[in-house]
TORVEX-342761 format. One record per residue (C-alpha): residue number from 1; residue in one letter; chain; x, y, z. Coordinates in Angstrom, 1 decimal, padded with zeros to 4 digits, always signed. Example, Ala and Ser with C-alpha at 12.3 -4.5 7.8 and 13.67 -1.06 7.14 Angstrom:
// residues 2
{1, "A", "A", {+012.3, -004.5, +007.8}} {2, "S", "A", {+013.7, -001.1, +007.1}} 
***
This chain:
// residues 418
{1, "X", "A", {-052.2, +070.3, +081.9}} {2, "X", "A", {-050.2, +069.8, +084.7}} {3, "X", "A", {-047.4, +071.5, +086.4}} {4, "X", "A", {-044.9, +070.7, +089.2}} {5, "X", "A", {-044.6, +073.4, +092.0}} {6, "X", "A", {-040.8, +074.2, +093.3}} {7, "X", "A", {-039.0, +071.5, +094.8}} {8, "X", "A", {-041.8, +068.5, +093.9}} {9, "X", "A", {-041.2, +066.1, +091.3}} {10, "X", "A", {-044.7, +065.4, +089.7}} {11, "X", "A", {-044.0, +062.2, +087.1}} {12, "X", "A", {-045.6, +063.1, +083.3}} {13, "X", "A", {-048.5, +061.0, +082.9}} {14, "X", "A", {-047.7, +058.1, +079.9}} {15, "X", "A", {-046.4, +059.9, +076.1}} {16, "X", "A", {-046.5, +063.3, +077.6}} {17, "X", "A", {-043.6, +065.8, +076.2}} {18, "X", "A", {-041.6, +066.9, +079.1}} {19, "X", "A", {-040.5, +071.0, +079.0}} {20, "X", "A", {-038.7, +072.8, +081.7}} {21, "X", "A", {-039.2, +076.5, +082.1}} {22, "X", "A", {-036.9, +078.1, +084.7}} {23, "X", "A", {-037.6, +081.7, +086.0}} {24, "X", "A", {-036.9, +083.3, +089.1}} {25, "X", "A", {-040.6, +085.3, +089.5}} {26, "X", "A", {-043.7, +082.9, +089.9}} {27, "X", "A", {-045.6, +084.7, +088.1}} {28, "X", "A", {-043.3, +084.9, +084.7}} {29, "X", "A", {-043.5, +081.0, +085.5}} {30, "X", "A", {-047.3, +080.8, +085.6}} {31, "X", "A", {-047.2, +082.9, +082.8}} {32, "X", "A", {-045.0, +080.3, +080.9}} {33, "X", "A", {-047.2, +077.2, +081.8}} {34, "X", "A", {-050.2, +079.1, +080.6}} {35, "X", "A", {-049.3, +079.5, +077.3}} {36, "X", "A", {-048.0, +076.1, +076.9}} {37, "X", "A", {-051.4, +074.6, +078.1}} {38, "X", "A", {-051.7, +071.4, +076.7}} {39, "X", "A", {-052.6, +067.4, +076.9}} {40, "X", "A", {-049.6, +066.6, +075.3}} {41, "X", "A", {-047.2, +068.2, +077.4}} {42, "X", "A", {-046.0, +067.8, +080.8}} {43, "X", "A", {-044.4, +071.5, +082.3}} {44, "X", "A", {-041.7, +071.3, +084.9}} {45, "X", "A", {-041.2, +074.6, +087.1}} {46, "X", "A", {-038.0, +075.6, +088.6}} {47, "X", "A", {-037.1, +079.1, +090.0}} {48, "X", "A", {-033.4, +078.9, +090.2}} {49, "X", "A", {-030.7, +077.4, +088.2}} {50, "X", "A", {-029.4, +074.7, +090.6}} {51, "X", "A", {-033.4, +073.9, +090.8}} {52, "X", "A", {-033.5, +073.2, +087.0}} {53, "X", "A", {-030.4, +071.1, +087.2}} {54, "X", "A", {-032.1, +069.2, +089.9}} {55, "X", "A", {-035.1, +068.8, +087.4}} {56, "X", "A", {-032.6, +067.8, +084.6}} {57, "X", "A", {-031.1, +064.7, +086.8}} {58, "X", "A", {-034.8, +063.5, +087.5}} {59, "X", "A", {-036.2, +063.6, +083.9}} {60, "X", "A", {-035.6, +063.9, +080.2}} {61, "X", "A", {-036.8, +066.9, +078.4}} {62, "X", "A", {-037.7, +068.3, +075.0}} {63, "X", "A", {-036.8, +072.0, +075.5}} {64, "X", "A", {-035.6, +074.3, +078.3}} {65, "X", "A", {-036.8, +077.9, +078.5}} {66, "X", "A", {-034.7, +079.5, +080.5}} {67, "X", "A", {-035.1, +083.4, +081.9}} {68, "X", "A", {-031.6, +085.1, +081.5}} {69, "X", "A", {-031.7, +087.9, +084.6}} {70, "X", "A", {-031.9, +085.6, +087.4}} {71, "X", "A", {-029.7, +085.7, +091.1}} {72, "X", "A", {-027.7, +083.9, +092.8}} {73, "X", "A", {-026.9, +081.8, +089.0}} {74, "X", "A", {-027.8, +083.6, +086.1}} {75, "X", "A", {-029.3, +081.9, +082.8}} {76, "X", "A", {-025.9, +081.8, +080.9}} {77, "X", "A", {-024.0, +080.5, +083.9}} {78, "X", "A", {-026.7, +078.1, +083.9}} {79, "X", "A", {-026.4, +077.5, +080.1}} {80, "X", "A", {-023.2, +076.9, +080.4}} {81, "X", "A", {-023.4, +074.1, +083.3}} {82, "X", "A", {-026.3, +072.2, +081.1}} {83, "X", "A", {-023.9, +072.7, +077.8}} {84, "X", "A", {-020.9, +070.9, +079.9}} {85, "X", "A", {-022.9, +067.9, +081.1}} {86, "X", "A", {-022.7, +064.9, +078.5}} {87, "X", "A", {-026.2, +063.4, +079.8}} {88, "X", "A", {-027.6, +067.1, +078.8}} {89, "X", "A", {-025.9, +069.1, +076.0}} {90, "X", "A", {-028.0, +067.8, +073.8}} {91, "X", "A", {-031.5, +069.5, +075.1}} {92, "X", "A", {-032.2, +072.8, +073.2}} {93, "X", "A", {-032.1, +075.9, +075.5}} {94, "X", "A", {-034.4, +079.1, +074.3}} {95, "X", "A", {-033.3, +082.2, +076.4}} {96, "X", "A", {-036.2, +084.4, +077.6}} {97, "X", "A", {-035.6, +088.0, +078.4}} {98, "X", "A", {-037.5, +090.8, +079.0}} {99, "X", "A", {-035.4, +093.8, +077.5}} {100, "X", "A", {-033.4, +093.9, +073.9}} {101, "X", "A", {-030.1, +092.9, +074.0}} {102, "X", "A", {-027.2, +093.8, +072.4}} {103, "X", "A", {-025.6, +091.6, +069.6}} {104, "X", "A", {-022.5, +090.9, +072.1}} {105, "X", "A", {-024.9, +089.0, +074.5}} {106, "X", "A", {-026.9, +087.5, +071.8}} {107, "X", "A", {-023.7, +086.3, +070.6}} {108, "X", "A", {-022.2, +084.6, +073.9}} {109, "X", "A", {-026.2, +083.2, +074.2}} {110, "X", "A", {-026.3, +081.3, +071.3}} {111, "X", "A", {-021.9, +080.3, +071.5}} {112, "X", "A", {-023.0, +079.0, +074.8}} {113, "X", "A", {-025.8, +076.8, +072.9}} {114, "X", "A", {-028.8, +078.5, +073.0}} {115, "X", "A", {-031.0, +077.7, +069.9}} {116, "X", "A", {-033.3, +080.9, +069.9}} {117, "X", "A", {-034.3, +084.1, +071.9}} {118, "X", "A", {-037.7, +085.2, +072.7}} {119, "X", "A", {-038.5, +088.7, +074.2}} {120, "X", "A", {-040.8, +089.5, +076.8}} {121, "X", "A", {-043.6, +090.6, +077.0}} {122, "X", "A", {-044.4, +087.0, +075.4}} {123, "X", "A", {-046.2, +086.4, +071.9}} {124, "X", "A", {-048.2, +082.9, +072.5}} {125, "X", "A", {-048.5, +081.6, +069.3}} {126, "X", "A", {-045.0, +082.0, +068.3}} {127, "X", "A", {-043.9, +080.5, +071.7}} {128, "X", "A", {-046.3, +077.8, +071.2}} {129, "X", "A", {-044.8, +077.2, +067.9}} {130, "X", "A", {-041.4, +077.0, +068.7}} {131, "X", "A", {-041.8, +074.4, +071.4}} {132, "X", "A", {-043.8, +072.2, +069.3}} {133, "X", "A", {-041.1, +072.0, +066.9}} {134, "X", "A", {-038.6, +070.8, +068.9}} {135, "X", "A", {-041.4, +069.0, +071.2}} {136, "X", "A", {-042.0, +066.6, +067.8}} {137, "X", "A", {-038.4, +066.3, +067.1}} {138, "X", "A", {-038.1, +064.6, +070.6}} {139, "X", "A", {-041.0, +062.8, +069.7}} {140, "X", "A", {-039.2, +061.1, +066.4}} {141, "X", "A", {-035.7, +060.7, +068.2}} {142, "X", "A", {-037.2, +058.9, +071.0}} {143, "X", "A", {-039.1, +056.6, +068.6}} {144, "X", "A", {-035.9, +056.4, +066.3}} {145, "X", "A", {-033.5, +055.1, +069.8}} {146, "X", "A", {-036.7, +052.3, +070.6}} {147, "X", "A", {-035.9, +051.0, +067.2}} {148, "X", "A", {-032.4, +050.9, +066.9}} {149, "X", "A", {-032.5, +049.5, +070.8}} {150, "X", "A", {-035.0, +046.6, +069.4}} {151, "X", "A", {-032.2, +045.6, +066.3}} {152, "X", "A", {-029.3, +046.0, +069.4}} {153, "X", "A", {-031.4, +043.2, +071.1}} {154, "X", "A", {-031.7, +041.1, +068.1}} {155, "X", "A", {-028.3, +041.3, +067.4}} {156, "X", "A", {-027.7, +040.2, +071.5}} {157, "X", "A", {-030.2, +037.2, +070.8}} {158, "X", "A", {-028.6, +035.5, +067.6}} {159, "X", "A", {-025.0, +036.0, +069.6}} {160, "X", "A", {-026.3, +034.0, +072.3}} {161, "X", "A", {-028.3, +031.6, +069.8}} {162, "X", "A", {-024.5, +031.1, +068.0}} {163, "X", "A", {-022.8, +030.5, +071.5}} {164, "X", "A", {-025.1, +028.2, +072.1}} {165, "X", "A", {-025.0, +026.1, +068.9}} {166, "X", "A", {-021.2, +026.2, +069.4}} {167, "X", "A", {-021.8, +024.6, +073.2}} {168, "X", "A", {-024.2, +021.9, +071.8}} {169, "X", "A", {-021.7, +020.8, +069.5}} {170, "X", "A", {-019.1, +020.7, +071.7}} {171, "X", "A", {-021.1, +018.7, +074.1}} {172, "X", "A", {-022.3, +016.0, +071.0}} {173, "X", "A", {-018.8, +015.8, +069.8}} {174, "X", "A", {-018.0, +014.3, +073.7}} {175, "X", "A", {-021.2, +012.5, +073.2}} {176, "X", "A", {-020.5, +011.6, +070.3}} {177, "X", "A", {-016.9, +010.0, +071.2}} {178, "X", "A", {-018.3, +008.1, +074.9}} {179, "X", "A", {-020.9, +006.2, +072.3}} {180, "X", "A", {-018.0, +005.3, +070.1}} {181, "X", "A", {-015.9, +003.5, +072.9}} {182, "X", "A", {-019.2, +001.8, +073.8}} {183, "X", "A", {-019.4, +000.5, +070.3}} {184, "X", "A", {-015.7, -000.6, +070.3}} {185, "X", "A", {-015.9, -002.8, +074.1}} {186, "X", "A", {-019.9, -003.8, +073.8}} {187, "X", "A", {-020.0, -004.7, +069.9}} {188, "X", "A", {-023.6, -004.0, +070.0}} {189, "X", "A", {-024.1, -003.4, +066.2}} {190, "X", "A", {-027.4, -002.2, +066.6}} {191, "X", "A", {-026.4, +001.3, +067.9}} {192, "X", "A", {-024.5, +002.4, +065.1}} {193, "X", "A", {-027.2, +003.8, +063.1}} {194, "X", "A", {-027.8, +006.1, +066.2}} {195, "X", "A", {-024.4, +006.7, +066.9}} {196, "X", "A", {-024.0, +007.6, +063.2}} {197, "X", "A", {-026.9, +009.8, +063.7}} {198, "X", "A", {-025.3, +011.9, +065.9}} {199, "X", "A", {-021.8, +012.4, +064.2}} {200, "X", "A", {-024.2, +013.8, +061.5}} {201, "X", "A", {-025.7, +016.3, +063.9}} {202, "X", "A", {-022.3, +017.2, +064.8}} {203, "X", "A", {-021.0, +017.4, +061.7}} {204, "X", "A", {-024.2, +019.9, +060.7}} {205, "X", "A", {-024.0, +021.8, +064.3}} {206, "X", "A", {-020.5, +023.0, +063.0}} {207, "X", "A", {-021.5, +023.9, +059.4}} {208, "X", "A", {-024.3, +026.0, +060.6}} {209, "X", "A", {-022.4, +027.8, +063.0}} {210, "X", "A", {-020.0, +028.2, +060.0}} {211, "X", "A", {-022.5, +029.4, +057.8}} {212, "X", "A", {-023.8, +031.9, +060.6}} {213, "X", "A", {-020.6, +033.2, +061.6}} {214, "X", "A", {-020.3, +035.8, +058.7}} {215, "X", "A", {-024.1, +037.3, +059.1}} {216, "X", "A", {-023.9, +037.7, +062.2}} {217, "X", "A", {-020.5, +040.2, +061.5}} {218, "X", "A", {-022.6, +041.7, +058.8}} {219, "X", "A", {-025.9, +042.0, +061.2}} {220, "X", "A", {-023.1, +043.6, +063.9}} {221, "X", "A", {-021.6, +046.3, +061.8}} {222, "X", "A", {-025.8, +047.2, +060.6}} {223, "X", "A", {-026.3, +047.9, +064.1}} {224, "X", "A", {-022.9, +049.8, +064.5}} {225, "X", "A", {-023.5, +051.9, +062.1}} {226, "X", "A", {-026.6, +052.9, +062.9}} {227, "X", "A", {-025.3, +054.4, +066.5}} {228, "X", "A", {-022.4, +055.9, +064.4}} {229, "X", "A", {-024.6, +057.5, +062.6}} {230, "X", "A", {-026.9, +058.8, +065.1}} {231, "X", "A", {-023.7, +060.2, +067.1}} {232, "X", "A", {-022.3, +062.2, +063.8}} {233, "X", "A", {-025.5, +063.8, +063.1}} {234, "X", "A", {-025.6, +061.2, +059.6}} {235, "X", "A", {-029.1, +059.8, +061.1}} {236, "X", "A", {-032.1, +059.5, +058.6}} {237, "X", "A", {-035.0, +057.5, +058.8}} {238, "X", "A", {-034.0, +055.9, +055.3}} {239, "X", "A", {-030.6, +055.0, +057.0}} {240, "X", "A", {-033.0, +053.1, +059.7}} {241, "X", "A", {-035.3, +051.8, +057.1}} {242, "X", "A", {-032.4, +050.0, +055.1}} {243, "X", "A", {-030.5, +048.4, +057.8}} {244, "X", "A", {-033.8, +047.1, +059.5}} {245, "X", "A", {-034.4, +045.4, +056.0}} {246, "X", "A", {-031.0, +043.9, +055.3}} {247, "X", "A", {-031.3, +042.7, +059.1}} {248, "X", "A", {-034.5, +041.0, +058.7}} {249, "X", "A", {-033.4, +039.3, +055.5}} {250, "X", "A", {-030.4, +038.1, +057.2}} {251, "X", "A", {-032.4, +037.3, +060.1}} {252, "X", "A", {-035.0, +034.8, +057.7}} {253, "X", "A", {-031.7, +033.4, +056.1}} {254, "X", "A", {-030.6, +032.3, +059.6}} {255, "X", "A", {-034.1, +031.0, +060.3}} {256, "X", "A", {-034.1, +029.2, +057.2}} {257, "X", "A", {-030.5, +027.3, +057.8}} {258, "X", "A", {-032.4, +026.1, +061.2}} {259, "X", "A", {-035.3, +024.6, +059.3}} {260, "X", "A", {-033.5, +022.6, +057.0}} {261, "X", "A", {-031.3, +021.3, +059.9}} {262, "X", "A", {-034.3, +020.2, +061.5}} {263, "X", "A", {-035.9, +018.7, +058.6}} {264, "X", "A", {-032.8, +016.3, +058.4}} {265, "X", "A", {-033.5, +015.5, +062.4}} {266, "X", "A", {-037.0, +015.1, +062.1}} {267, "X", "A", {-037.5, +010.6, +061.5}} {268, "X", "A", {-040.5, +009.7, +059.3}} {269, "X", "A", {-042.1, +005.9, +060.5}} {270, "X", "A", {-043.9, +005.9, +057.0}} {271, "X", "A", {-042.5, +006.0, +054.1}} {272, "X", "A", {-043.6, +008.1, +051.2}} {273, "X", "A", {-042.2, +009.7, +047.8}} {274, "X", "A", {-039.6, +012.8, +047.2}} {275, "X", "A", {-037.8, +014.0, +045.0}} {276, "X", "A", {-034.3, +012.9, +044.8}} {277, "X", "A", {-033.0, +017.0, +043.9}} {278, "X", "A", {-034.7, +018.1, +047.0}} {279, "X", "A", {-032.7, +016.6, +048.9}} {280, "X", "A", {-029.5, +017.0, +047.5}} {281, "X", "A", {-030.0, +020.6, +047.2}} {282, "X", "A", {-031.2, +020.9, +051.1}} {283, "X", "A", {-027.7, +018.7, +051.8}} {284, "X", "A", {-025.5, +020.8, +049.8}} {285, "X", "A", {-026.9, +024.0, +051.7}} {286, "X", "A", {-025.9, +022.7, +054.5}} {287, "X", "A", {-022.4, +022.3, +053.7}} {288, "X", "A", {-021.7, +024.2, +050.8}} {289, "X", "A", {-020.5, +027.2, +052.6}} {290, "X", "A", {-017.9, +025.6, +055.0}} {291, "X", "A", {-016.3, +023.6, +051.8}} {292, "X", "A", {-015.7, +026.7, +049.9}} {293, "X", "A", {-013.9, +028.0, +052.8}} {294, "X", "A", {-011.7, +024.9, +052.3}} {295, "X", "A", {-011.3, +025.6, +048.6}} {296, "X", "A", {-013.8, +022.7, +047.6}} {297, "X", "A", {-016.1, +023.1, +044.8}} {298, "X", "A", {-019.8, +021.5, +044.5}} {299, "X", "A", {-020.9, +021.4, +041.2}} {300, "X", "A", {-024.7, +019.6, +041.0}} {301, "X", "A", {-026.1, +018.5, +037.7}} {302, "X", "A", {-029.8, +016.2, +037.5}} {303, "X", "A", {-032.1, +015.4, +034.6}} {304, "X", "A", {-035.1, +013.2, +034.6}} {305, "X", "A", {-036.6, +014.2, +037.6}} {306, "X", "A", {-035.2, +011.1, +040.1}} {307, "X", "A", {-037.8, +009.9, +042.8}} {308, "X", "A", {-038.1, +007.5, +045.2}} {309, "X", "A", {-040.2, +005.9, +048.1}} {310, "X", "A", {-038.4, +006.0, +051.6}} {311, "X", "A", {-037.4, +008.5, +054.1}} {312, "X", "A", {-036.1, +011.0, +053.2}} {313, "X", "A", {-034.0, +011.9, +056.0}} {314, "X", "A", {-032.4, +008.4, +056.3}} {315, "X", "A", {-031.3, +009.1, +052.7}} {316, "X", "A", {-030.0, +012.7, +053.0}} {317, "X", "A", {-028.0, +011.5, +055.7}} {318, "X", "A", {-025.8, +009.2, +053.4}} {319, "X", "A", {-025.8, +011.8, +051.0}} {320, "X", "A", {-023.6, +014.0, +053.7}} {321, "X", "A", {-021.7, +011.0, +054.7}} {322, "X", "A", {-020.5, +010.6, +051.2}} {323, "X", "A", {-020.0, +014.5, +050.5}} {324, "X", "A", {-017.7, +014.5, +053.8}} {325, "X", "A", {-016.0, +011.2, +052.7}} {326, "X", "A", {-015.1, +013.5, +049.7}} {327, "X", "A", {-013.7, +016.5, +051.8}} {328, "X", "A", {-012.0, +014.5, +054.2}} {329, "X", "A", {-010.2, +012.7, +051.3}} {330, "X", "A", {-009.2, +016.0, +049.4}} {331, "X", "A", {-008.0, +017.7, +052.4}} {332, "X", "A", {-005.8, +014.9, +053.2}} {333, "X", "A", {-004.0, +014.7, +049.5}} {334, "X", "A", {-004.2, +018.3, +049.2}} {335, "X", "A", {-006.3, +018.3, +046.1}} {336, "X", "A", {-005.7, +022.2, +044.0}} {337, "X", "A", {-008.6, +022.8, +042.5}} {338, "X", "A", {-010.8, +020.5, +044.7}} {339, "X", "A", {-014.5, +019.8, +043.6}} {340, "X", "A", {-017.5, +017.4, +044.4}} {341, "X", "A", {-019.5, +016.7, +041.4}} {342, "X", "A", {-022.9, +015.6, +042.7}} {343, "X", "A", {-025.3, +013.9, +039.5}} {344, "X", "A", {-028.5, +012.6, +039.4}} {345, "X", "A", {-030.8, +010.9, +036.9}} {346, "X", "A", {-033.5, +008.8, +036.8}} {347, "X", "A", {-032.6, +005.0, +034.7}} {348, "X", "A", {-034.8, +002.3, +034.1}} {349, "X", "A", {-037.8, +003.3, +036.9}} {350, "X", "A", {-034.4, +003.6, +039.4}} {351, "X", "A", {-033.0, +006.7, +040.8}} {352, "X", "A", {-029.2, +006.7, +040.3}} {353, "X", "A", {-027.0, +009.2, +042.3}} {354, "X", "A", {-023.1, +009.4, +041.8}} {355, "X", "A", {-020.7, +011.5, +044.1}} {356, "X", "A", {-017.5, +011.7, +042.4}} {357, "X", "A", {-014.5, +013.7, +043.8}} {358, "X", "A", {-010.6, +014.2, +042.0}} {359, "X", "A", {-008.8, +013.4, +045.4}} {360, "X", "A", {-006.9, +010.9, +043.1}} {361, "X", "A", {-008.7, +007.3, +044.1}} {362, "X", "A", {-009.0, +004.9, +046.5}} {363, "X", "A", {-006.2, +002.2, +046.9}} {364, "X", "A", {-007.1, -001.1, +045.2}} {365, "X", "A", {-006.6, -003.4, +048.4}} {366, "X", "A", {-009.1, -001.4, +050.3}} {367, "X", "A", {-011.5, -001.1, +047.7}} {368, "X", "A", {-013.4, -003.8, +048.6}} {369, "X", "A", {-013.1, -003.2, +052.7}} {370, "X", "A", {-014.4, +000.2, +052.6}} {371, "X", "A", {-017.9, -000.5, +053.6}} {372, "X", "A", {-016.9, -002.8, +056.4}} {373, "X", "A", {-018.1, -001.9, +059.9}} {374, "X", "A", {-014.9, +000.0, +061.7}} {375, "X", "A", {-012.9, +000.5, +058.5}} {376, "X", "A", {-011.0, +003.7, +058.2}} {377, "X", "A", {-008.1, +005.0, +056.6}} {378, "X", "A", {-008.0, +008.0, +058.7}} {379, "X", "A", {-006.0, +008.8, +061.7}} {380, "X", "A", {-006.2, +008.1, +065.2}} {381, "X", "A", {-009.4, +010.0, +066.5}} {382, "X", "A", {-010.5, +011.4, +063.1}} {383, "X", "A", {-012.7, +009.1, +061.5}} {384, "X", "A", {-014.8, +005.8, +063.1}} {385, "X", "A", {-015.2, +003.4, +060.2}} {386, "X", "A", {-019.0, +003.6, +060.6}} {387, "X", "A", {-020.3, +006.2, +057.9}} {388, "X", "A", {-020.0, +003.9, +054.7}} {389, "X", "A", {-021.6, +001.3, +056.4}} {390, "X", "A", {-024.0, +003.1, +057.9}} {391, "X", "A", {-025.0, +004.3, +054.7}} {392, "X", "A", {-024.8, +001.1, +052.3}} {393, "X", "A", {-027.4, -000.4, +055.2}} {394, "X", "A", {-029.5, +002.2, +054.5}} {395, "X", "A", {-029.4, +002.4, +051.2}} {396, "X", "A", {-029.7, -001.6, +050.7}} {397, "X", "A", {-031.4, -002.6, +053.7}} {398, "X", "A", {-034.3, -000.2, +054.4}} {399, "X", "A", {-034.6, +001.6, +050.4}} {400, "X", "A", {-033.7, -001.7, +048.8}} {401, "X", "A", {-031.2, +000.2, +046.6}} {402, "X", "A", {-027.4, -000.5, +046.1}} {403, "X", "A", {-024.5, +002.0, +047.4}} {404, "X", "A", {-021.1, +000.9, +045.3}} {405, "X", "A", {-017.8, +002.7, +044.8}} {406, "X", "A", {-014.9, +002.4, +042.1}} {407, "X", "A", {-012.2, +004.6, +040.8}} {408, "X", "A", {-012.3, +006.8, +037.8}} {409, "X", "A", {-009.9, +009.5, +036.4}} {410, "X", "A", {-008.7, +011.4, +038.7}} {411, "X", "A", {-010.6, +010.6, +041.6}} {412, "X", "A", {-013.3, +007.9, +043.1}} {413, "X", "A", {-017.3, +007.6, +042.5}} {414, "X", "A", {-019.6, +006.6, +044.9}} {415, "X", "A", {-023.4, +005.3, +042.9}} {416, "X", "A", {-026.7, +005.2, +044.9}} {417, "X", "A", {-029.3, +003.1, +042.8}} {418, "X", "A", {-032.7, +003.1, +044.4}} 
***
């Protein structure tokens, strides 16, 4: 074991307990450190009170036993200055005295914070066994803070992750926008599925960082309420066990929205099967959330078990350009009751799709202009013109399908047939 002689700081070797005995006779102090001999514990000496609030600045400690007769700044003066110090009121102090005291002093030792008494001469084993008690209860608190500071930092690390969503749609939007006054001046056709593309990503970036928003305030107050908890005395290691699960859960949520956002970036050269429902569902998750804060309904419906041979990506995209064609429309008309019904079915070896919305139709002069490159019915700055055509090229042109739309009760229908 080692100790620390007056006025030298001696740092604890690596897990070692840290205890400050303060005494003003040497020998009561090589007394002390005797007893508590042992690897797990690192004994700091001081002979005076100022000396042990020295020691207190320099390190954190377990316990403090500290002698009550001592000059100059007696044990309960020095009680009292540890007891007033935020950084220190928390360390348990156990008063060692060498004659009986009456229940008057006992009374102002322990209203001044002291947690036990122990008479002198010293018993060993029941001064050994005091210390280790509060010795382990440092030992779990200090394990309990390293957790709660690793879920602080997780919760630092998704705030950063959302700002910086939030910056890379901002800077695709501007993107985004220079690409579509290229378009306009150049009339280079040949960029719009690119420029399309990117709208998508945009339009994704901003439901994701919809869809994270509201974890993230549930992951915050987790973390909150564990300090709160901690400060009030309410701390348990079920309290910690709980909130470290619902974190993680929301943390593989989170991680899961980023996959499927990928998987929609991610371009396939080959072509191969999938399942139609796959990829509706993975589309809908990734705007199902931001629609419903709108008042918008999805309601999805399949039988038969639709496939077809493409890329998948290429036709998950038209399925969100058709779904926000939808919103965009019943946001505008102010649709109560709004809802997207999304059905799929397989028909003569042909997967058919149909997006159908009750925003009330589509006028009958434009119905045939709709999939024209440029074409919009939207104001000034809100739409480009380019998502229906983008998506009947890619439904005719590179699945060999057929993208149609027509008017039904109460609302229009788009039909993939592929």
């Amino acid at each position: 074991m080692s100790g620390k002689e007056h006025n030298k700081t001696t740092p604890p070797a690596k897990g070692k307990i840290n205890i400050l005995i303060v005494d003003d006779l040497p020998k009561n102090l090589l007394a002390l450190e005797a007893v508590l001999s042992d690897p797990g514990y690192h004994v700091v000496r001081a002979g005076s009170g100022p000396e042990a609030l020295r020691c207190l600045l320099e390190e954190d400690f377990a316990v403090i036993l500290l002698d009550v007769n001592m000059p100059v700044m007696g044990g309960f003066e020095t009680a009292e200055v540890i007891r007033g110090h935020d950084r220190f009121r928390h360390i348990p102090i156990i008063f060692i005295t060498g004659v009986e005291k009456s229940d008057i002093q006992i009374f102002k030792g322990y209203s001044i914070g002291a947690v036990d008494y122990i008479l002198q001469p010293l018993v060993p084993e029941i001064l050994k066994a005091k210390v280790a008690v509060f010795a382990e209860l440092f030992r779990k608190n200090s394990k309990l803070e390293g957790r709660a500071q690793k879920i602080e930092n997780i919760n630092e690390e998704l705030k950063a992750v959302n700002a910086e969503l939030q910056e890379t749609k901002h800077e695709l939007e501007v993107e985004t926008a220079e690409r579509i006054r290229t378009l306009e001046e150049l009339g280079q056709r040949d960029l719009l599925i690119h420029q399309s593309r990117m709208t998508a990503m945009g339009e994704m970036l901003g439901n994701i960082a919809h869809q994270w928003r509201q974890p993230l305030n549930v992951l915050g107050l987790q973390v909150q309420e564990l300090g709160l908890s901690y400060k009030h005395g309410n701390f348990s290691k079920g309290l910690l066990d709980d909130n470290i699960a619902r974190a993680m859960g929301i943390i593989q949520h989170l991680s899961q929205t980023i996959d499927t956002f990928r998987d929609f970036l991610i371009s396939s050269e080959e072509k191969k099967p999938f399942k139609v429902d796959q990829i509706i569902a993975k589309a809908v998750s990734l705007v199902e959330e931001n629609y419903t804060s709108q008042g918008i309904h999805i309601d999805i419906g399949s039988t038969g078990d639709p496939q077809i041979i493409g890329h998948p990506n290429e036709f998950g995209q038209v399925l969100l350009n058709l779904l926000r064609n939808a919103k965009d429309a019943m946001l505008e008309q102010r649709v109560n009751d709004a809802c997207i019904t999304v059905r799929s079915w397989a028909e003569n070896d042909r997967a058919v799709v149909t997006i159908t919305d009750n925003a009330g139709g589509i006028k009958k002069e434009i119905l045939d202009k709709i999939f024209d490159a440029y074409f919009t019915t939207k104001e000034l700055g809100k739409g480009t013109g380019v998502g229906l055509f983008i998506s009947k090229n890619i439904i005719e042109n590179n699945l060999g399908g057929r993208l149609s739309a027509r008017n039904v009760e109460g609302g229009a229908e788009f039909r993939i047939e592929v």
